[in-house]
C-alpha positions as CSV (number, residue, x, y, z in Angstrom):
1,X,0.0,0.0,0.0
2,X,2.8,2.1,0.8
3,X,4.6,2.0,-2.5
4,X,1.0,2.3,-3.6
5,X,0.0,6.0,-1.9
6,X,3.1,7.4,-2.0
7,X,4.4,6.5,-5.6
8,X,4.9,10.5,-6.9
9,X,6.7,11.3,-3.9
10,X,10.2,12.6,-3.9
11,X,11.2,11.2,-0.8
12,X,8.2,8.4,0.4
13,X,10.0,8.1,3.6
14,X,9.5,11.6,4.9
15,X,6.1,11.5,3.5
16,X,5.3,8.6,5.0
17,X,6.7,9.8,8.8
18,X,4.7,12.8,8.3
19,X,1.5,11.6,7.3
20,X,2.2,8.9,10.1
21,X,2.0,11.7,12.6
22,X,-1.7,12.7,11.8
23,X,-3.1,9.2,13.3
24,X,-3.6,7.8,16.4
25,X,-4.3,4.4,16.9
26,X,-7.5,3.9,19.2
27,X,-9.1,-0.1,20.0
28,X,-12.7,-0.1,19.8
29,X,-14.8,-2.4,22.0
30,X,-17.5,-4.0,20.2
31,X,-20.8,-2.0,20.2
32,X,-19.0,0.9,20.5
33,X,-20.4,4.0,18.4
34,X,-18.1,5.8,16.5
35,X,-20.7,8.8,15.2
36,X,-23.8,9.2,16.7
37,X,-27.0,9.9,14.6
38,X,-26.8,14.1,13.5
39,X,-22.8,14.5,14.1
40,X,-21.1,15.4,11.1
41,X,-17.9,13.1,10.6
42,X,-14.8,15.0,12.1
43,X,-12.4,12.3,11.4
44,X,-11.4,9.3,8.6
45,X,-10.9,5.9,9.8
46,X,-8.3,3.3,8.9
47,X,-9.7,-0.2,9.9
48,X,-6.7,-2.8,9.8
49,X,-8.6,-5.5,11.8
50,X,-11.9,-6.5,12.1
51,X,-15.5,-5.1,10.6
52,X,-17.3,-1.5,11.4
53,X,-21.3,-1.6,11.0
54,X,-23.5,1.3,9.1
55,X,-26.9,1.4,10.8
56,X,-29.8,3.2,11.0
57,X,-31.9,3.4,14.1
58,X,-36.3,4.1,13.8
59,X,-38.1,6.2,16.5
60,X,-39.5,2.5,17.8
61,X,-35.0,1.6,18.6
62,X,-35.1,-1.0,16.0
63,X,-31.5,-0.8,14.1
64,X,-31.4,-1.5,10.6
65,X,-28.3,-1.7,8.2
66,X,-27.3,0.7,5.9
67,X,-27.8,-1.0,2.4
68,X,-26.0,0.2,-0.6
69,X,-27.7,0.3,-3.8
């Protein structure tokens, strides 16, 4: 991926330690809500293990996926 993002860069390794600066690696517990319903997304996440669920939630609390189409 590396050689991938950074393949027009002068120097990859400084771009790489730079951009490497900007993140900060958080564990999720499962359930946990990473944007509630009405915030606006502040930040981008970088998943390396495991799955993140899209839902939707009706006025009754029933959750239902969000479905692409």
């Amino acid at each position: 991926m590396r050689e991938k993002v950074f393949q027009n860069s002068p120097n990859p390794g400084d771009a790489l330690a730079e951009l490497s600066r900007m993140f900060v690696q958080k564990r999720c517990s499962r359930k946990e809500i990473l944007v509630h319903a009405g915030e606006k997304w502040s930040r981008i996440y970088f998943i390396h293990k495991g799955l993140i669920r899209l839902f939707y939630t009706d006025l009754k609390g029933r959750e239902f996926n969000k479905s692409v189409g």
